[in-house]
N, C-alpha and C positions, 0 to 999 in steps of 0.2 A: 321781764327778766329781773331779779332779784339787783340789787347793787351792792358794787362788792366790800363785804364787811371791811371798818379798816384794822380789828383784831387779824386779819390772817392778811398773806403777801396777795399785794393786787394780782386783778385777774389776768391770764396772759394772753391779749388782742390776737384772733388768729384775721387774717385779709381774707381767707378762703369763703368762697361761697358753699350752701349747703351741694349745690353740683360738684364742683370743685371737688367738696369732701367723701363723695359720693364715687367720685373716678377715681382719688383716691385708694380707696376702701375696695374697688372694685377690681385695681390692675393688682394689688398684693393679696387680693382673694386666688386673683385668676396667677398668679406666681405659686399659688402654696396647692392650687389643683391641678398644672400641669405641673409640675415637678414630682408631687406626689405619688403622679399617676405614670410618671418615668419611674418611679423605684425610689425617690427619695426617702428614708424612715425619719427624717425633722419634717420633712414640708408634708408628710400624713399623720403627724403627730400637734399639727399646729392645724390642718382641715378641723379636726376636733369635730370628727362624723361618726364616731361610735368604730374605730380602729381597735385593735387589739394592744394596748400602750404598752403593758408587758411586755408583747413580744416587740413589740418598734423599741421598746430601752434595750432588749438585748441585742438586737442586731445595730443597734447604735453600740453597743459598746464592741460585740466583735471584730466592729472597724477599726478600734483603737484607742488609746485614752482620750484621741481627738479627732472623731469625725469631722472632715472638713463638706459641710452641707453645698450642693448646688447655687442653695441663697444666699450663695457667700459667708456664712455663719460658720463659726467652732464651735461642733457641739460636744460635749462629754457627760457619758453613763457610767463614767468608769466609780467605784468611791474613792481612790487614792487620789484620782486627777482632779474628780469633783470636789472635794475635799478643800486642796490646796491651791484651787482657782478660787473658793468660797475667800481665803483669807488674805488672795496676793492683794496686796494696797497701788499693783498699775493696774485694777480694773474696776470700772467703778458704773454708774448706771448712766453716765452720758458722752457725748465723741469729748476728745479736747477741746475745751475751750468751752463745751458749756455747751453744744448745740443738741438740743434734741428733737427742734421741728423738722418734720421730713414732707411738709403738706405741699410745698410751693417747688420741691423737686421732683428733675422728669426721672420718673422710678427705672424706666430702660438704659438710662446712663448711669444715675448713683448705685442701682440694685439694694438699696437700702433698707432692710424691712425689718428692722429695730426698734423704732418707737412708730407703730401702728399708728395708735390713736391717741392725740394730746392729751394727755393727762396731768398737764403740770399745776392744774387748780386743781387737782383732786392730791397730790403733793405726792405721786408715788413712784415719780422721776426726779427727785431731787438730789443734789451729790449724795456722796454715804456721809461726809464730813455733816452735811445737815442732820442727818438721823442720828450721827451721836450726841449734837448737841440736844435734839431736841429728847434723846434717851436721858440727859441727863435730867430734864422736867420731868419726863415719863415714871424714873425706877424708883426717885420715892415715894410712890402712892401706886403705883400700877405695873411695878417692877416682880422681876422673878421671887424676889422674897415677899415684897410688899401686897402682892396683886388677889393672893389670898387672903385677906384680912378682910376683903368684900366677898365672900363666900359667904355668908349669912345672907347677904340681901339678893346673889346672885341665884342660891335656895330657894329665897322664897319666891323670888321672880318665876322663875321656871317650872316651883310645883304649881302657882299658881294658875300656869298655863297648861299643864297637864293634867289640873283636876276639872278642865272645865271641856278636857277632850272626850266623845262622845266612845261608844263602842265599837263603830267603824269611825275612821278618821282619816286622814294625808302625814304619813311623815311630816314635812315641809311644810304645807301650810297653815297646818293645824297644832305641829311642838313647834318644829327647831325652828322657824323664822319668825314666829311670834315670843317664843321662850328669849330666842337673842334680843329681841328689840326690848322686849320687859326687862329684861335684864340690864341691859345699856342705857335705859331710860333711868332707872334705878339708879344703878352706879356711878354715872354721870351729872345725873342731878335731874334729869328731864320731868320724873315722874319721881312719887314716892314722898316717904315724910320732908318736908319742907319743900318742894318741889313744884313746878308751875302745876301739877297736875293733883297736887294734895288740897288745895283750895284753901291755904291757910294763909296767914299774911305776913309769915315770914318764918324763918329756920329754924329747926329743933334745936335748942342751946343755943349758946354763945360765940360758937365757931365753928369751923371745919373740925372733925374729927375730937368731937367732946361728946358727953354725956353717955347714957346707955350704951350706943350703937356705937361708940369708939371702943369703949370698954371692951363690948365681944369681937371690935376686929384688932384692938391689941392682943386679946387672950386667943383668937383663930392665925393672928399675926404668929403669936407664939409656938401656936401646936401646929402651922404651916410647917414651920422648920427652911429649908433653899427652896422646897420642890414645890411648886405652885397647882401640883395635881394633887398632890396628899390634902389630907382634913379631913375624913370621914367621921371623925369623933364629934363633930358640931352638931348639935340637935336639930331636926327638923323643925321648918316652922311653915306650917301649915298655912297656904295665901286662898284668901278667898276675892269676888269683886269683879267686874270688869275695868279691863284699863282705859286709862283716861286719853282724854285728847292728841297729849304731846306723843304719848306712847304711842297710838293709834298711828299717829302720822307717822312716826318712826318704822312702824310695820311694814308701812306702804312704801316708805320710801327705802329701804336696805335692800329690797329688793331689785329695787332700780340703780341704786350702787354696783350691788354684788355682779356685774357684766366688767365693772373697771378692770380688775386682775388681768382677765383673761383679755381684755383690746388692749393691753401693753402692745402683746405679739400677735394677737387673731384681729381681723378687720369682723368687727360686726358689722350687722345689715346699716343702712345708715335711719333710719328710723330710731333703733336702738341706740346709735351713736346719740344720734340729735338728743335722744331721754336723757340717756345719760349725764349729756351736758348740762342738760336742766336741773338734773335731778343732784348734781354734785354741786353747783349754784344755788338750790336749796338747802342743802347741808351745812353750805358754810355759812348763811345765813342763820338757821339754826345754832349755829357753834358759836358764831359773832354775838347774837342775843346771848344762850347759855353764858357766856363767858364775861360780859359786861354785866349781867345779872348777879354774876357770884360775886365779882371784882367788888360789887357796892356792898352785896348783902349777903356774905358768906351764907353756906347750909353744911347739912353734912354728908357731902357726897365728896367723890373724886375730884372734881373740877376746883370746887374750893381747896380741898387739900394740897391740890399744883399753887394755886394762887399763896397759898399760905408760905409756901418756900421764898416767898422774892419772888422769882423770876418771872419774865414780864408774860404780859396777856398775850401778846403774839407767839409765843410760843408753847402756851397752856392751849391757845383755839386748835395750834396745827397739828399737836398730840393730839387731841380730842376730834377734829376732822380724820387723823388716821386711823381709829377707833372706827371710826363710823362706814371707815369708806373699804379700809381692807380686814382692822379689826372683825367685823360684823359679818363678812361673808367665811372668814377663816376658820372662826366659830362655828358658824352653821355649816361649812363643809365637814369640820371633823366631825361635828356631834353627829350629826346623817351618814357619814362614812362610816363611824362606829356604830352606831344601830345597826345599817345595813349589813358590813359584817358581822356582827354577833348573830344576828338573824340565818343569818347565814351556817352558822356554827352554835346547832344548837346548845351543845355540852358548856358552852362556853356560854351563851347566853344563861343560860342557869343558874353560871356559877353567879357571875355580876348581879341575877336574883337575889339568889341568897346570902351576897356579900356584896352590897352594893360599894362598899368602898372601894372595889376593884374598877369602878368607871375612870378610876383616873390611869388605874392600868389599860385598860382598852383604849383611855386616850391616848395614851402615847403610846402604844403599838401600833391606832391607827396614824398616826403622824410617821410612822417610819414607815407602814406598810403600803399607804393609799396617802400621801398627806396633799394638805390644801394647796397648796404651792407647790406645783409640780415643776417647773422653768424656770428659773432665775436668768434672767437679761443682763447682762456686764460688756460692757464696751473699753478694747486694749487703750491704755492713757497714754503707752510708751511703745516699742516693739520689744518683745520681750520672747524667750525659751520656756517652752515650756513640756514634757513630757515626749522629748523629743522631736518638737515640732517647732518651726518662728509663728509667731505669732505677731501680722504687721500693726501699729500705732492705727488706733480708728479701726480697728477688726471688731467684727461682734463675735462675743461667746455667749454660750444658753449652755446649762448645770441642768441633766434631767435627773431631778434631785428623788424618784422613787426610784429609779432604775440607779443610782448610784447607791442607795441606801441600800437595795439589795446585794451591793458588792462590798459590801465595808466588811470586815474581818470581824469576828466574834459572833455571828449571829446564826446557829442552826438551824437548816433550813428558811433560808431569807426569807423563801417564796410563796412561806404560809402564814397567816393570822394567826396570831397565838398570843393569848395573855400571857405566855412565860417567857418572851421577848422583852418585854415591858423594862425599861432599865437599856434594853441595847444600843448599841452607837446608831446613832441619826443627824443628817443633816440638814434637816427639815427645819424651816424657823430660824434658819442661821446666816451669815453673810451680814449680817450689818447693814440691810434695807428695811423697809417698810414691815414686812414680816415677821422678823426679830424684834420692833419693839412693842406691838402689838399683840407676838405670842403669850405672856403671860394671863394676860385679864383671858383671851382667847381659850388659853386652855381651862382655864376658872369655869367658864362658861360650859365651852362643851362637855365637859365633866359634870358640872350640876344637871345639863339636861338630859345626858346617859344616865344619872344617877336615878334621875326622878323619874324618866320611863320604867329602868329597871326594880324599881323600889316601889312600883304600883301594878304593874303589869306583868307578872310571869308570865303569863299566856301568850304574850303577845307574838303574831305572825303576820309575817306580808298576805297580801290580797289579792298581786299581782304584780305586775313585773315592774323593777325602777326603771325610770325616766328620767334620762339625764339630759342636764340644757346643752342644747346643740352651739356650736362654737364654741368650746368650754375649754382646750388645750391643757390653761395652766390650773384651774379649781377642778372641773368635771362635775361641775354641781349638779346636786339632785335637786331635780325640780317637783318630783312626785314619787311618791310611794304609799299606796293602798292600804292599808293596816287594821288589825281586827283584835278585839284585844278578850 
């Protein structure tokens, strides 16, 4: 096992054994299938076995702005409720006082089934007050206005993995999870000019964000404008190559990340647990090198451009671990959510044909229509009112944030995909967690890799049916889809 970088916050000791973790995992599985299977619509929407989620959001919300679930949870579908629980400052992502291990409690007493699976080295239980700090490293280099100005590199990343895609191919293992990883490796400094994986012996220019490659992301900075999905005017640039080492390893590992989201609130197998674990002690190893690497010998990637502001290395690593850990799977679910809908609608896939600058309009219709983060976790800090309900100090609430986005006012016809939604109110990426600082570069991303399937491939059609990973609740990630171009 890896030791733990001292760029990012030590690791946190669990006493459990892998048994332990295992009974664990197994009496909050066996919670969410018999409940389920009494009629609960949260505890068959947290099975995440292929349920109809649509209709489990509506009939959570006909219960009220606040279903009170059997697993002792609040849940709301509502948008006015979901809304305004997104912004109250007495809920925040752990009990009072800071406690979020539940492994060493007997579950038939606490009924607790809030923080599933530890995550706190993966940093995606940390208070909200840490994620604004650490948004303030985040927003000038990877922020909603900033996070556009890598659009150039995130292009080439992405055609370069689509033009080496065959004429039959996989969704997923063939674009969106290798396009992400190329991309992130890139952007981050992994791979790419100056980068461990360029072979050279040290960084393009003089510093972060100098020479050519700043120039066009000052002038992509510019024509961004606030909205971090616009830029279509930026010219293609053709990538050709296979990726290198770092990227490679990146491939392999995002995928072993992308289960974190969803074991906040789903107990995965413990197999999977156990990867995971591994596999997020790999990451920050990786982020601890990247991050001492740039600290000595600036290049011009993102990581250097954190370090260039001041602010210290420990919290340049833990932006860049969040990148990696929910960044990378949030990306790859919209950019695969948007395909699959567009695929799905073919008038609409045409248009994004012939106007590829509309991928960023697909992106954000898929964020309100299907978005990566479906649950949002908030645990009451106080006892508080809310929507005609109390709400006791130490209560957990879950925001089922597609089924509220279909309730938000202004939007005709919620319940259907449409690029002329694009613009509408969404609460997707929002809340002040892990999600929200991550969403910009994320939406960069999935957008270049909507762009670049549509701007090569008219033709292109499923093969067969999608395959979605089983236990998936809060992503729904696609794990396969057949494609023919």
């Amino acid at each position: 096992m890896p030791t733990t970088p001292q760029t990012l916050p030590p690791t946190v000791p669990t006493a459990v054994t892998p048994s332990e973790l295992g009974r664990h995992l197994l009496t909050i599985r066996g919670f969410h299938f018999v409940l389920g299977a009494l009629g609960d619509p949260y505890a068959r929407l947290l099975r995440g076995e292929g349920d109809d989620t649509a209709a489990l959001g509506d009939e959570i919300r006909r219960a009220g702005p606040l279903f009170r679930s059997h697993l002792g949870t609040c849940v709301t579908a509502s948008g006015e409720a979901a809304a305004a629980l997104l912004r109250d400052p007495r809920l925040d992502t752990g009990h009072p006082g800071g406690d979020r291990a539940h492994l060493g409690e007997n579950l038939w007493e606490t009924w607790r089934t809030c923080h599933v699976t530890p995550m706190d080295d993966a940093l995606l239980t940390l208070p909200l007050a840490d994620y604004r700090r650490l948004d303030r490293v985040n927003r000038p280099v990877l922020g909603p206005v900033t996070a556009g100005a890598w659009r150039a590199d995130v292009r080439h990343a992405a055609g370069r993995v689509a033009d080496r895609a065959g004429e039959a191919f996989d969704l997923a293992a063939d674009l969106v999870r290798p396009a992400v990883a190329a991309s992130l490796s890139r952007v981050l400094g992994l791979s790419g000019p100056g980068g461990p994986d360029a072979g050279g012996s040290g960084p393009r220019g003089s510093g972060p964000l100098n020479g050519a490659a700043s120039g066009l992301r000052r002038e992509g900075l510019r024509r961004e404008g606030t909205r971090a999905g616009e830029g279509g005017s930026l010219a293609e640039e053709p990538g050709a190559g296979d990726p290198g080492p770092a990227e490679r390893e990146l491939a392999e590992l995002l995928p072993r990340l992308g289960v974190a989201l969803d074991a906040v609130l789903c107990p995965p197998r413990l197999p999977v647990a156990r990867d995971l674990e591994e596999a997020v002690a790999r990451a920050r190893v990786l982020v601890h090198d990247l991050v001492t690497a740039r600290a000595a010998e600036p290049g011009d990637d993102a990581v250097s451009a954190m370090l260039a502001t001041g602010l210290g290395e420990a919290d340049v690593a833990a932006a860049c671990l969040l990148h990696l850990v929910a960044g990378a799977e949030i990306a790859a679910a919209t950019a695969a959510d948007a395909i699959v809908a567009l695929l799905d609608h073919p008038g609409q896939w045409a248009a994004v044909c012939r106007s590829p600058e509309l991928a960023a309009d697909a992106v954000e219709e898929t964020l309100r229509w299907s978005p990566p983060v479906r649950l949002v976790s908030r645990t009451a800090q106080e006892p508080l009112a809310a929507h005609g309900q109390e709400i006791d100090a130490d209560a957990h609430v879950v925001i089922v944030v597609d089924a509220a986005n279909r309730d938000l006012a202004g939007v005709a016809d919620p319940d259907r995909f449409d690029l002329a939604h694009a613009g509408a109110p969404s609460l997707s990426l929002t809340g002040g967690g892990p999600e929200e600082l991550v969403a910009p570069l994320a939406r960069v991303v999935a957008t270049e890799i909507v762009r670049a399937a549509a701007s090569r491939w008219p033709g292109l059609r499923a093969d067969g049916a999608v395959v979605r990973r089983m236990r998936s609740p809060v992503v729904r990630a696609v794990v396969r889809l057949p494609l023919c171009r």
